[in-house]
N, CA, C and O of each residue as an XYZ file, in Angstrom:
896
protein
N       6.935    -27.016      1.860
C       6.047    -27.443      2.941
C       6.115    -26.442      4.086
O       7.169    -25.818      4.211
N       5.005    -26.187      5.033
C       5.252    -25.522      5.744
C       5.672    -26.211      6.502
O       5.807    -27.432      6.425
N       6.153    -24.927      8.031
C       7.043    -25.619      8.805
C       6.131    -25.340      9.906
O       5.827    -24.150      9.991
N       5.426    -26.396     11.084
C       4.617    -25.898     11.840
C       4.958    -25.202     12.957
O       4.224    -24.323     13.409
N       6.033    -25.515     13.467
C       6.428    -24.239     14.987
C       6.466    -22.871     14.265
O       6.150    -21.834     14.849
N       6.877    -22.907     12.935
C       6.963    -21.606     12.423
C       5.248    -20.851     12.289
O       4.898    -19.753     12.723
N       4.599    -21.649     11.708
C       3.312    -21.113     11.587
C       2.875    -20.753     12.934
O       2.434    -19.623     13.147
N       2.955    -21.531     13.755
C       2.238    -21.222     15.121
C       2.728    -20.330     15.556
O       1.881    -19.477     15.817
N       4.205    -19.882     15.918
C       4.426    -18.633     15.944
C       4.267    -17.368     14.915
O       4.504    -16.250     15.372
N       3.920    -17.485     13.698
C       3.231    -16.745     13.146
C       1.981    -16.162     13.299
O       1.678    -14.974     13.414
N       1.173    -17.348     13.280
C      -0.788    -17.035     14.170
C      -0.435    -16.959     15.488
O      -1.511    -17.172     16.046
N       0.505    -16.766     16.473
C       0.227    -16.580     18.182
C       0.597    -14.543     17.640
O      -0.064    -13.588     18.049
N       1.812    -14.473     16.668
C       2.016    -12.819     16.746
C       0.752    -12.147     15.998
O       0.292    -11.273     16.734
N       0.121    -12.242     14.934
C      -0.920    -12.155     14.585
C      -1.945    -12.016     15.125
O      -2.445    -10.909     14.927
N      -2.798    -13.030     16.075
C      -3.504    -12.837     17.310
C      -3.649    -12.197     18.312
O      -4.622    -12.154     19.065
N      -2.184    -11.403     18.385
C      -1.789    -11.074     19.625
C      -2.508     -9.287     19.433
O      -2.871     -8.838     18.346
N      -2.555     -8.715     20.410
C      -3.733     -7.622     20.466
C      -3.225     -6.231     19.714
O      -3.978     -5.277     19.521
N      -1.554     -6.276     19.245
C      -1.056     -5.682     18.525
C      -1.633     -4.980     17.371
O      -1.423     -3.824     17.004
N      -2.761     -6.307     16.622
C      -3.067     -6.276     15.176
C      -4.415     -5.805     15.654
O      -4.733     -4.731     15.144
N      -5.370     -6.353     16.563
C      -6.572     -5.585     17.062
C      -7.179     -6.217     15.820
O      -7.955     -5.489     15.200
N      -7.040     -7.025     15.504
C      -7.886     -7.849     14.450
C      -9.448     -8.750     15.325
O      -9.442     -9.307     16.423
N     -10.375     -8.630     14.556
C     -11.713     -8.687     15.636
C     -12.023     -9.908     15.318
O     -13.210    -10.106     15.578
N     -11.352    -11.094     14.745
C     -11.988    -12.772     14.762
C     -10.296    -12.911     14.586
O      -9.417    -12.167     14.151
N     -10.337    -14.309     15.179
C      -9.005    -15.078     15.332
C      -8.835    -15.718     14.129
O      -9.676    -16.278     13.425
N      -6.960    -15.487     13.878
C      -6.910    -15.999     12.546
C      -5.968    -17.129     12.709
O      -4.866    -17.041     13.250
N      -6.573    -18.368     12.117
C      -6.407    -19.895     12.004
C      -5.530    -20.413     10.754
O      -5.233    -21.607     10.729
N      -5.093    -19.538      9.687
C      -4.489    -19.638      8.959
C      -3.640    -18.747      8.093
O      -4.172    -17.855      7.433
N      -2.107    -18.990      8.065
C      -1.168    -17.938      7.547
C      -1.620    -17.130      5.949
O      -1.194    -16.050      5.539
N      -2.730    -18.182      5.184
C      -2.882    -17.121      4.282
C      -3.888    -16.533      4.462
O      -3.826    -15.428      3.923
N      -5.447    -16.831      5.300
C      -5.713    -15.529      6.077
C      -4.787    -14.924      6.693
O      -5.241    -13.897      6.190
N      -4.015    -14.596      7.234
C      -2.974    -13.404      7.755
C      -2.663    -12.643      6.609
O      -2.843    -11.430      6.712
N      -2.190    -13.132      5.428
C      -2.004    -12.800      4.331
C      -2.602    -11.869      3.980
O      -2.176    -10.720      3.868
N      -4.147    -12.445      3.669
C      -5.233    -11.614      3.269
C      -5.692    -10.285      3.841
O      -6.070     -9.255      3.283
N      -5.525    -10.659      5.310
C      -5.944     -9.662      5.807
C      -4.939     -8.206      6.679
O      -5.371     -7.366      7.468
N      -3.535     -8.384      6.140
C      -2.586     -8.115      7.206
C      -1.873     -7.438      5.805
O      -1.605     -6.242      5.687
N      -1.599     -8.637      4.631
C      -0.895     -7.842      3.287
C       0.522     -9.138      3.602
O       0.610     -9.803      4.634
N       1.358     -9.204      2.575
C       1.803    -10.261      2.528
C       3.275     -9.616      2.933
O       4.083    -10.303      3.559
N       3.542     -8.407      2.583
C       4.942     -7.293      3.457
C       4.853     -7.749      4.727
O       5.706     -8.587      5.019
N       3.637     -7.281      6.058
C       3.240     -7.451      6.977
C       3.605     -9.052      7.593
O       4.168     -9.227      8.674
N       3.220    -10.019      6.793
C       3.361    -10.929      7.463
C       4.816    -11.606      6.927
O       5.195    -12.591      7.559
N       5.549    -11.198      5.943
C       7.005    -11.504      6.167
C       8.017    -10.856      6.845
O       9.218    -11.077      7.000
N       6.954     -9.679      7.353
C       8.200     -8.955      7.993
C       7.946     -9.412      9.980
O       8.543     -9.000     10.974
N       6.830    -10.382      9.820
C       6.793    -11.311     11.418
C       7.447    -12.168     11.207
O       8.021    -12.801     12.093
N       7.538    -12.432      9.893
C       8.439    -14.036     10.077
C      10.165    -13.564     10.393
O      11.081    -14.075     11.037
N      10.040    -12.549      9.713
C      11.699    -11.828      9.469
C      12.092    -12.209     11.175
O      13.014    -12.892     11.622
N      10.924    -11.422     11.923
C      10.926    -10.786     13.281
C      11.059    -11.995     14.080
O      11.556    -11.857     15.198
N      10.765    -12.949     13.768
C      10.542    -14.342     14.700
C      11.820    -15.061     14.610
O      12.320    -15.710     15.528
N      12.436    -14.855     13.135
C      13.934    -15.604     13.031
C      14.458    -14.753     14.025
O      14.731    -15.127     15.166
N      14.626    -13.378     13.505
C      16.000    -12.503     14.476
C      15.804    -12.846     16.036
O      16.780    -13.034     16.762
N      14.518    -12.913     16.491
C      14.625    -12.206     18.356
C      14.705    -14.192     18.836
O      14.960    -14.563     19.981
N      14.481    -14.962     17.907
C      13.910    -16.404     17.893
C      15.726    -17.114     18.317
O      16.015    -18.136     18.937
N      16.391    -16.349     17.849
C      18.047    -16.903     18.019
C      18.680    -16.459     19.162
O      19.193    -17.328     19.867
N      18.796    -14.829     19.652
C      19.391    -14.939     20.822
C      20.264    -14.341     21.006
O      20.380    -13.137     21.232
N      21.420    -15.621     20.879
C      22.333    -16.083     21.246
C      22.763    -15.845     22.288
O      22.892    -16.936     22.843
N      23.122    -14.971     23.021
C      23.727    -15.498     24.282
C      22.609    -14.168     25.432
O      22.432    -14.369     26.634
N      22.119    -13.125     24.800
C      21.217    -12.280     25.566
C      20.689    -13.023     26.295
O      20.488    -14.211     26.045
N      20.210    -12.122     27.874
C      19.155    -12.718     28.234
C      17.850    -13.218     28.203
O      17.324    -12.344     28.892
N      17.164    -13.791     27.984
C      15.677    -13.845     27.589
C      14.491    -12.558     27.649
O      13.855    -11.971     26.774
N      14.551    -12.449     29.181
C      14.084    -11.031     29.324
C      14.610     -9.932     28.614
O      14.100     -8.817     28.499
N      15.503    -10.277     28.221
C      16.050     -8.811     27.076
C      15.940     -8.586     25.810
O      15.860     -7.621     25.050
N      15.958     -9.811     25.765
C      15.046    -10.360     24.058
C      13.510     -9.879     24.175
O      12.967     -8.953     23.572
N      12.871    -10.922     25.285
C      11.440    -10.364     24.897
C      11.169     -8.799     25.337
O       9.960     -8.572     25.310
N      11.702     -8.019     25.608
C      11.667     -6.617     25.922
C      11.818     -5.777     24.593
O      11.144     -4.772     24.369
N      12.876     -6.345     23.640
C      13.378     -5.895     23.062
C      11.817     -6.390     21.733
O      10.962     -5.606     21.321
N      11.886     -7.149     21.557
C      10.491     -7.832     21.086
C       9.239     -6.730     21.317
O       8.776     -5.757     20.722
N       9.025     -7.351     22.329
C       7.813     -6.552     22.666
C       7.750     -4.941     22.130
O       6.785     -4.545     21.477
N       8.656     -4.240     22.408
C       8.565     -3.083     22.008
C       9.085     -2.460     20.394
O       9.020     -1.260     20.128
N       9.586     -3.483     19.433
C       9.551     -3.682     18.108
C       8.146     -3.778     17.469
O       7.846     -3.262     16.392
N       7.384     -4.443     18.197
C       5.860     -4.936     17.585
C       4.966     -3.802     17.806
O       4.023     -3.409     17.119
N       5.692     -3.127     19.455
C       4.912     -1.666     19.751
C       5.072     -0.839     18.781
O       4.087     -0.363     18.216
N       6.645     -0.443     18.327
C       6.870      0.779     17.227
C       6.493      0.333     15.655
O       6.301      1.037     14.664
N       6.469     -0.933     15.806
C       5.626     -1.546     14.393
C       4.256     -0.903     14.416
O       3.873      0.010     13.684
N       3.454     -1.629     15.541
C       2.263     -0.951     15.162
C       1.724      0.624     14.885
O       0.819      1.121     14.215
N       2.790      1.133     15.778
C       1.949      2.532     16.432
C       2.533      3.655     14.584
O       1.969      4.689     14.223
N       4.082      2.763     13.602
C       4.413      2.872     12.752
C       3.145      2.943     11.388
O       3.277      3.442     10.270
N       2.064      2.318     11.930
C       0.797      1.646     10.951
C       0.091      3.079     11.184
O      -0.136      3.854     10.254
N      -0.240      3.349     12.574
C      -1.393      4.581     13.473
C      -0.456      5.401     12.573
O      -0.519      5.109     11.379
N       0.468      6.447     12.949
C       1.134      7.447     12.358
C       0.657      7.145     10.627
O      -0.044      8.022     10.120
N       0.931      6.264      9.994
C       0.999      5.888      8.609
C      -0.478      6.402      8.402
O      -0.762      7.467      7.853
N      -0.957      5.919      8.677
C      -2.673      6.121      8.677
C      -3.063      7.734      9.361
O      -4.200      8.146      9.130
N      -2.422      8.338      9.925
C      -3.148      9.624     10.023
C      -2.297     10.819      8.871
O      -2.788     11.737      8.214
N      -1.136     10.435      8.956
C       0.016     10.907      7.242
C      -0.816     10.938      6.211
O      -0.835     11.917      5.465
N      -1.680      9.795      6.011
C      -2.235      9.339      4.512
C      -1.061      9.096      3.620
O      -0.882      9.522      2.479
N      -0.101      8.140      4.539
C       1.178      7.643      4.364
C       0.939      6.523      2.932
O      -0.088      5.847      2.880
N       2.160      6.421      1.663
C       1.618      5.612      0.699
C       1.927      4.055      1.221
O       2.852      3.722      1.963
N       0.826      3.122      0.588
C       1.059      1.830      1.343
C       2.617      1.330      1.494
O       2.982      0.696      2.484
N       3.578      1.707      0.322
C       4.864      0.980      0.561
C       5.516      2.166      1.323
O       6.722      1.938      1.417
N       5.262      3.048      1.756
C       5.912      3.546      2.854
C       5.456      2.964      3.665
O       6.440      2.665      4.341
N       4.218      2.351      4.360
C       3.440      2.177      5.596
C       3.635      0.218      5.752
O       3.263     -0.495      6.685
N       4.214     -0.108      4.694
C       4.629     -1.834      4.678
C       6.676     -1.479      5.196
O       7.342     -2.008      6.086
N       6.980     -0.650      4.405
C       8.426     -0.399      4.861
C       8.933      0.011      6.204
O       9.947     -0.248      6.852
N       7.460      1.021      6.465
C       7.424      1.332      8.418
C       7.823      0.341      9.215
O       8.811      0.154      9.926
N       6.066     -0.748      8.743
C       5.788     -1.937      9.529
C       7.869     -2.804      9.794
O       8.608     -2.803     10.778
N       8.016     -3.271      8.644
C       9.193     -3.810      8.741
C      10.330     -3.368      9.329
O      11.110     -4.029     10.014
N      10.414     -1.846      8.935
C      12.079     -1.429      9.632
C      11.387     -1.368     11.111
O      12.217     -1.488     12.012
N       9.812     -1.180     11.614
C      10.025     -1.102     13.417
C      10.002     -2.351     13.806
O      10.699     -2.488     14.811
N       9.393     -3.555     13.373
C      10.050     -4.471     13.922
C      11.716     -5.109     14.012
O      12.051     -5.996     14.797
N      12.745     -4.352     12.905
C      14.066     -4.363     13.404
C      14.414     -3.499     13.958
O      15.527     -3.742     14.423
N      13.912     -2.085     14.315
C      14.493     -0.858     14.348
C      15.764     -1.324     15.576
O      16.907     -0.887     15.709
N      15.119     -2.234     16.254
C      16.088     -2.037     17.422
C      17.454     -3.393     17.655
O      18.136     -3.683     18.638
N      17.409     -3.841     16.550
C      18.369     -4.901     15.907
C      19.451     -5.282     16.768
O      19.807     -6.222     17.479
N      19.917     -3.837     16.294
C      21.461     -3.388     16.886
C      21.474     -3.799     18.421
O      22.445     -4.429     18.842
N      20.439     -3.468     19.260
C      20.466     -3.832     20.286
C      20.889     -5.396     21.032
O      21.677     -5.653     21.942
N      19.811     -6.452     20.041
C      20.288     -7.357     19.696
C      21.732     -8.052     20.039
O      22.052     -8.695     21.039
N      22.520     -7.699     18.842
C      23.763     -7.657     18.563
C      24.734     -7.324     19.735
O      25.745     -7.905     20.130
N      24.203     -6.382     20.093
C      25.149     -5.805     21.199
C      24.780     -6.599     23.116
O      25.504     -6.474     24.104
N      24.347     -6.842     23.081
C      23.460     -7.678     24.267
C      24.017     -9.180     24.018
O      24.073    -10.037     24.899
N      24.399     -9.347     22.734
C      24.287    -10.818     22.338
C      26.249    -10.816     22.287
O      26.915    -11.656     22.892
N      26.659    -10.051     21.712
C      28.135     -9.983     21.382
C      29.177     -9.060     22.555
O      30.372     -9.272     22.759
N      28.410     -8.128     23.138
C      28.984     -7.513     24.673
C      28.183     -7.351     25.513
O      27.536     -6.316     25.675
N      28.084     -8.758     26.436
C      26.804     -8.808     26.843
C      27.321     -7.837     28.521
O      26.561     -7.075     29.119
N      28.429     -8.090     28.849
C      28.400     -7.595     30.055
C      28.384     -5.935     30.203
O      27.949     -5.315     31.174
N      29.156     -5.195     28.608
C      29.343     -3.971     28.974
C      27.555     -3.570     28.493
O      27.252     -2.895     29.477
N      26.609     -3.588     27.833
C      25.533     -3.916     27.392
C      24.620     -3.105     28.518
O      23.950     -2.084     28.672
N      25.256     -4.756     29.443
C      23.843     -4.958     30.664
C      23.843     -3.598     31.150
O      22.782     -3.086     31.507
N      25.003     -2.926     31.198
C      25.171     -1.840     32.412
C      24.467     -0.186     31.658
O      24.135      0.927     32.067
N      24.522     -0.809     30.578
C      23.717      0.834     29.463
C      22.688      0.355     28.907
O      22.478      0.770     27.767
N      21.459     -0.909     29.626
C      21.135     -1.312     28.358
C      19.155     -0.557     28.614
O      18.085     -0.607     28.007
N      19.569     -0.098     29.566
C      18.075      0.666     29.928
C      17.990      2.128     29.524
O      16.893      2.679     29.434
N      19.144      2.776     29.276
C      19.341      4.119     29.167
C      19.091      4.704     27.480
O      19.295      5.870     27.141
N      18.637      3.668     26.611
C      18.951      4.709     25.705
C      19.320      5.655     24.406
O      18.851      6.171     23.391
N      20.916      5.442     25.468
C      22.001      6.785     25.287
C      22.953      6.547     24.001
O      23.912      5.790     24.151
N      22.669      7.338     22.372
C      23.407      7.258     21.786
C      24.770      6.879     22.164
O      25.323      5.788     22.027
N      25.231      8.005     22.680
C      26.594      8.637     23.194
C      27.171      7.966     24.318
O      28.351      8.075     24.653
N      26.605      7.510     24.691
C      27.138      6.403     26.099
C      27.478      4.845     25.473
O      28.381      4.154     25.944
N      26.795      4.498     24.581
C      26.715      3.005     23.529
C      28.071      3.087     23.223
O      29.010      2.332     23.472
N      27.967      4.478     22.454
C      29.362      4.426     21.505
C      30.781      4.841     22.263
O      31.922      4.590     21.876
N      30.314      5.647     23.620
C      31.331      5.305     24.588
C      31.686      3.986     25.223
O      32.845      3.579     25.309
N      30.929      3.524     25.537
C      31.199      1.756     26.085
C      31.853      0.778     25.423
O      32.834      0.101     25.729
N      30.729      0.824     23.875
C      31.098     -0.379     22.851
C      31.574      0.247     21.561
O      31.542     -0.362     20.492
N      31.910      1.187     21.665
C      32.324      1.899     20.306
C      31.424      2.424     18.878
O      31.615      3.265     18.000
N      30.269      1.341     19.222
C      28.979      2.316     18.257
C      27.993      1.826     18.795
O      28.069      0.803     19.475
N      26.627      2.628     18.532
C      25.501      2.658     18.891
C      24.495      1.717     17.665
O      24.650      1.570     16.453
N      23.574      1.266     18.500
C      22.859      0.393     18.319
C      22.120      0.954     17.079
O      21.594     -0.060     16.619
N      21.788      1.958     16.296
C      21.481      2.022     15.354
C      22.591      1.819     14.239
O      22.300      1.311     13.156
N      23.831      2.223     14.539
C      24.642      1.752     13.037
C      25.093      0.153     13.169
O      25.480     -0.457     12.171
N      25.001     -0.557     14.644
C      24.970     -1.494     14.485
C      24.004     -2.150     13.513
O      24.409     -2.560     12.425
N      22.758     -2.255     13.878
C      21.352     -2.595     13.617
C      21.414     -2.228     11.606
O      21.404     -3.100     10.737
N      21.456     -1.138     11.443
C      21.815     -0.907     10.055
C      22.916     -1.530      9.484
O      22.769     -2.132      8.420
N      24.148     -1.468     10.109
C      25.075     -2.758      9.254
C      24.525     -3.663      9.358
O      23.887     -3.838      8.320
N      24.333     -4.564     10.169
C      23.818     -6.190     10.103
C      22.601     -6.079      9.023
O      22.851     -6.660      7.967
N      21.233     -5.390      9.097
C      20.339     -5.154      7.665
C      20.976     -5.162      6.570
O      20.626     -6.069      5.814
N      21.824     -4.459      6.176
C      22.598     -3.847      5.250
C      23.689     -5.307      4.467
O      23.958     -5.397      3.269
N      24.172     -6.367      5.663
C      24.535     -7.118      5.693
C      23.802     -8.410      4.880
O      24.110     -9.300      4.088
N      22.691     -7.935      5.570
C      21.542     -8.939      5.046
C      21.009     -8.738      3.447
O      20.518     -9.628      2.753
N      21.245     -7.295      3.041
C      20.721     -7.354      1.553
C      19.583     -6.193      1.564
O      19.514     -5.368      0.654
N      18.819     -6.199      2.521
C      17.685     -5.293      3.123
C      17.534     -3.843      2.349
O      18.427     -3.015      2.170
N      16.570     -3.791      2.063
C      16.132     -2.567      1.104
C      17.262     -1.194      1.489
O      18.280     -1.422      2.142
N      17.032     -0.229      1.150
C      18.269      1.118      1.966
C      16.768      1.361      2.756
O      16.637      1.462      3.976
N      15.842      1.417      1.898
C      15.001      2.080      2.835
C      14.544      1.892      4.173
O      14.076      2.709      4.966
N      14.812      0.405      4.304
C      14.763     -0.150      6.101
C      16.344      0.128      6.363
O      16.468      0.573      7.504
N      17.403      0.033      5.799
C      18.515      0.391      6.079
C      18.733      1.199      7.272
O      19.167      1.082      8.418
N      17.904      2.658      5.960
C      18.095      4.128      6.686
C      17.118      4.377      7.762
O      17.504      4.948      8.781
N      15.707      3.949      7.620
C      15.216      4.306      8.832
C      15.881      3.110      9.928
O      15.353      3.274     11.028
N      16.659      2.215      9.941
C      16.997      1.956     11.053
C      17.981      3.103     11.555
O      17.855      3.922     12.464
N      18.903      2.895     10.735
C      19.962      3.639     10.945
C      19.619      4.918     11.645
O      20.521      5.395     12.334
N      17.984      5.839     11.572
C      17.994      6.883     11.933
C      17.105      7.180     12.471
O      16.890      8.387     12.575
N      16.175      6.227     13.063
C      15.373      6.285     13.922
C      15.325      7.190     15.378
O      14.343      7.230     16.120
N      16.260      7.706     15.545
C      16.671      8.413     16.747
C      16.520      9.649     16.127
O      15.518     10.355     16.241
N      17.647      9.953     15.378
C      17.926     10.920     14.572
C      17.498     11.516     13.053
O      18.304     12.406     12.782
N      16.752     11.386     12.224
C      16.581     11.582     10.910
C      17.002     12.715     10.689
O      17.335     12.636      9.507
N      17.323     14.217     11.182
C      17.509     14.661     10.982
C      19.394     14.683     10.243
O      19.771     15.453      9.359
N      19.807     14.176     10.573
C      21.402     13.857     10.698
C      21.611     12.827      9.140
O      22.705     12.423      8.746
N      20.213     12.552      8.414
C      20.298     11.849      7.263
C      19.770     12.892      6.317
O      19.115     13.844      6.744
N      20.070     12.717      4.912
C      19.563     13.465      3.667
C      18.031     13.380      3.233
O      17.745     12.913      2.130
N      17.246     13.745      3.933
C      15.807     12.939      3.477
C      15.061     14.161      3.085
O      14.881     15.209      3.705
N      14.728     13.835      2.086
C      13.691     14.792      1.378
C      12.120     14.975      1.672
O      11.548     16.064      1.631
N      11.431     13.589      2.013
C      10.087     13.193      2.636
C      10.532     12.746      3.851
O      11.611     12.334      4.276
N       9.145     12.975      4.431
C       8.787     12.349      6.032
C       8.853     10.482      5.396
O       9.711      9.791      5.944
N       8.254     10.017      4.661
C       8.796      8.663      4.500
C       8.356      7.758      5.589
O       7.482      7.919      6.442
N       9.452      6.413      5.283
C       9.328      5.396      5.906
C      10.406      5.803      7.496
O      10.348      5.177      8.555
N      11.147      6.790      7.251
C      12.012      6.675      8.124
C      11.006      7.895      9.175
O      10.827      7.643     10.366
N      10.598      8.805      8.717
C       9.445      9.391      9.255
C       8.298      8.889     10.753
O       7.801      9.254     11.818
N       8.462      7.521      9.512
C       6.747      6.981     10.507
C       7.731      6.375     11.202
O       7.149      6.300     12.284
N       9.033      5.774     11.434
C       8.699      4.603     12.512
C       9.835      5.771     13.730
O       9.915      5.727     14.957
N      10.521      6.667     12.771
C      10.916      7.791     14.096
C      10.273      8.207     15.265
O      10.592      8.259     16.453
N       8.804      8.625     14.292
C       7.645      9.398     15.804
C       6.829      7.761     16.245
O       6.000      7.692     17.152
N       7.130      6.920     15.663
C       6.453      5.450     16.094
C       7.254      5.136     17.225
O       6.734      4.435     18.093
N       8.611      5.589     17.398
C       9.683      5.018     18.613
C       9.691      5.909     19.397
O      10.274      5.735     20.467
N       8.927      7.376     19.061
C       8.996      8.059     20.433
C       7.781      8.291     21.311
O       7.603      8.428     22.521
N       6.835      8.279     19.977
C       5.352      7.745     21.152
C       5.681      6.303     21.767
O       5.364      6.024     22.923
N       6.195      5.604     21.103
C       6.565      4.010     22.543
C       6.647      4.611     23.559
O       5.841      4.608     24.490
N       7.921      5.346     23.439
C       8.675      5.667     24.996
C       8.227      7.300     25.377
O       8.848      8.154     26.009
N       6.787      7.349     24.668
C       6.574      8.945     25.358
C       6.362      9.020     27.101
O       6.371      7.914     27.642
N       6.193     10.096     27.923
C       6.481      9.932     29.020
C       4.670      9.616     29.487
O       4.214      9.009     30.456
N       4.205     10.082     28.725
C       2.454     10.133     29.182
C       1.886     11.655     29.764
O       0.747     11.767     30.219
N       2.435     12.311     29.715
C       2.526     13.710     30.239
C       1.902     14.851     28.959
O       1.708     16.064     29.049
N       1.709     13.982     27.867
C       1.366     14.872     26.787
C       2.311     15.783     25.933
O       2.009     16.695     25.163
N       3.718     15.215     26.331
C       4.915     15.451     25.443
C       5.414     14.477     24.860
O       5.363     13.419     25.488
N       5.967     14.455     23.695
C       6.940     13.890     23.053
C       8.594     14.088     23.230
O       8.941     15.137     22.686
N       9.238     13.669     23.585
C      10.595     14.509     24.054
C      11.384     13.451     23.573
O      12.386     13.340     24.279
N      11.344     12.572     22.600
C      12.102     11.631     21.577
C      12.207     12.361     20.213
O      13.016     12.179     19.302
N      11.384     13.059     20.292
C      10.895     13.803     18.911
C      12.404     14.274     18.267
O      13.285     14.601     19.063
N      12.693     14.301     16.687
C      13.532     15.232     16.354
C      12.885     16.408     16.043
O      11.972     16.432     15.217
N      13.358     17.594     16.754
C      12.870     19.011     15.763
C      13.207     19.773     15.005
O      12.539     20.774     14.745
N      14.419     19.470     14.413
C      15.030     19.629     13.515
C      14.424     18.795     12.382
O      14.463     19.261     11.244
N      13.892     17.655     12.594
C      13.286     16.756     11.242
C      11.987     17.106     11.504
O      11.446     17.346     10.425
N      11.039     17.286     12.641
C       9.580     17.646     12.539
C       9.682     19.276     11.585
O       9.016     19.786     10.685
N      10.489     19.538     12.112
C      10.226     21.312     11.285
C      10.701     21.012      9.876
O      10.441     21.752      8.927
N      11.319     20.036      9.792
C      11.923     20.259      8.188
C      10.567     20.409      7.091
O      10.406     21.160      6.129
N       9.710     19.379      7.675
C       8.489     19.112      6.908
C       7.170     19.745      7.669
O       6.026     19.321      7.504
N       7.614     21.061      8.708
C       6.655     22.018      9.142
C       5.514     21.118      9.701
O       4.360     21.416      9.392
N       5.846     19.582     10.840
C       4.351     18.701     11.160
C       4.086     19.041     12.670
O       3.584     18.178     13.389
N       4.511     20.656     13.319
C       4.630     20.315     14.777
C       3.025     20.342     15.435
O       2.665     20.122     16.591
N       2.200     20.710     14.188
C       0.971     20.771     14.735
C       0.240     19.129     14.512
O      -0.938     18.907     14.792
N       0.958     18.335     14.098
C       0.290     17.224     13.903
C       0.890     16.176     15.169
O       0.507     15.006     15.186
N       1.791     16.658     16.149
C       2.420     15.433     17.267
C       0.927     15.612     18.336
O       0.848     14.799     19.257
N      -0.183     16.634     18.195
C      -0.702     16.296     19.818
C      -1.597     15.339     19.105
O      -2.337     14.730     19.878
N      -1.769     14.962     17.530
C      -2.704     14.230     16.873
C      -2.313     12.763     17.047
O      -3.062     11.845     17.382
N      -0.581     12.683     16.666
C      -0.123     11.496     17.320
C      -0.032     10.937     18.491
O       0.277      9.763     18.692
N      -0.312     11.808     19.358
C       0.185     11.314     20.741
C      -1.124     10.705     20.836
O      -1.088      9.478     20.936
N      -2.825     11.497     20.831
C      -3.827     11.254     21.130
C      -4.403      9.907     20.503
O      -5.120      9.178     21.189
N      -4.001      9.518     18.879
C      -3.954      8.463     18.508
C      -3.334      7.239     19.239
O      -3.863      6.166     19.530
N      -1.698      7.819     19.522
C      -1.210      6.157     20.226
C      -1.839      6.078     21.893
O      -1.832      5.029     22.537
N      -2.267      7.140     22.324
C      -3.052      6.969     23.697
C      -4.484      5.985     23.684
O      -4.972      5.321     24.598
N      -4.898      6.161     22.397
C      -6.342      5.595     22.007
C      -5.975      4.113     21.557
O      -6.808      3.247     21.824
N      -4.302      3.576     20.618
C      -4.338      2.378     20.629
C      -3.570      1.701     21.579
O      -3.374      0.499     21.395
N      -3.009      2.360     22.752
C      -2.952      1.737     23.523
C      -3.280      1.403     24.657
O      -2.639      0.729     25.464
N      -4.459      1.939     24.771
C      -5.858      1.868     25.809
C      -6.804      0.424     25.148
O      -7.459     -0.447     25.720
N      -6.562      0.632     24.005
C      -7.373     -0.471     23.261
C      -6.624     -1.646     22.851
O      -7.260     -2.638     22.494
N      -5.322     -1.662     22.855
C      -4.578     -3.080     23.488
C      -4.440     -3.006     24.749
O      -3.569     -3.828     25.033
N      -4.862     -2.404     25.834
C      -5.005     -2.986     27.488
C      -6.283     -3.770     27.724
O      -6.532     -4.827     28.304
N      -7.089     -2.761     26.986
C      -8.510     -3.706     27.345
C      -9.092     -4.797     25.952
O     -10.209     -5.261     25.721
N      -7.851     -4.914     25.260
C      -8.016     -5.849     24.323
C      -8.753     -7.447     24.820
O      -8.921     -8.336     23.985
């Protein structure tokens, strides 16, 4: 049976201007239909994890939220100008709505040393404070869970890919330059970028294509 708070928070994330879907959808297997059935378990995934908490602040949750659904989507834009294969571009969708898990965890389990690094970031400051950084957190707990390697690793390396064995741009690919157009500055740089992993696969002529893309969908979720 379904469960209805669950559905409704399913059709409110769905609706929401993220998906840029052009008629409102009234039912989870329209979402299905029109979204792919990866897509919409990997909202439900997304609604258990940020839906618990535990002891974070609210505002830090929905921050942390909000900008999972950002590197989800903008994970889809990149996928789509790649001519990315669909289960790379369903594996995107999913590891960016955990990419930032770890954060989670760490907000929720050290909340006070947390608060004081929790805007910055900073690999190297995480793992100075709390002893590891929010991506190998975020990847153990997945990893914990059973979770493909392939959301594993792009959690795990979302910052960094270069520092992993990867042969393709991939799933860990799209939601890398998906987390640094989030937090690009607007200046027409990327400076999240790895260039050590953009050059591996020779794409430096394809970031002013990304940037101009996530400028275009996110002009079109303001005036959504």
């Amino acid at each position: 049976a379904e469960d209805p708070a669950l559905t409704a928070k399913v059709l409110q994330h769905v609706n929401s201007a993220f998906f840029a879907l052009r008629n409102e959808i009234t039912t989870v297997d329209r979402a299905v239909t029109l979204l792919g059935t990866n897509q919409v378990m990997a909202i439900v995934m997304s609604i258990g994890l940020y839906g618990q908490g535990g002891g974070a602040p609210a505002e830090m949750i929905e921050a942390i939220k909000q900008n999972a659904m950002k590197v989800a989507a903008l994970s889809r834009v990149v996928g789509k100008i790649e001519g990315a294969e669909p289960e790379d571009r369903d594996s995107a969708f999913l590891a960016g709505m955990l990419h930032d898990c770890g954060k989670l965890v760490m907000a929720t389990n050290w909340a006070h040393q947390y608060a004081e690094i929790a805007d910055t970031d900073d690999l190297a400051l995480e793992t100075q404070i709390i002893g590891a950084d929010h991506t190998l957190v975020g990847a153990y707990l997945l990893a914990s869970w059973k979770l493909p390697d392939v959301i594993v690793e792009a959690v795990a390396h979302h910052h960094r890919p270069s520092a992993g064995n990867f042969d393709e741009f991939g799933t860990t690919g799209l939601v890398h330059v998906a987390n640094a157009l989030a937090k690009r500055p607007g200046d027409g740089t990327l400076p999240g970028i790895d260039p050590d992993f953009i050059g591996r696969f020779d794409l430096w002529d394809q970031i002013a294509l990304w940037i101009d893309a996530a400028d275009e969908f996110e002009y079109d979720l303001a005036n959504a």
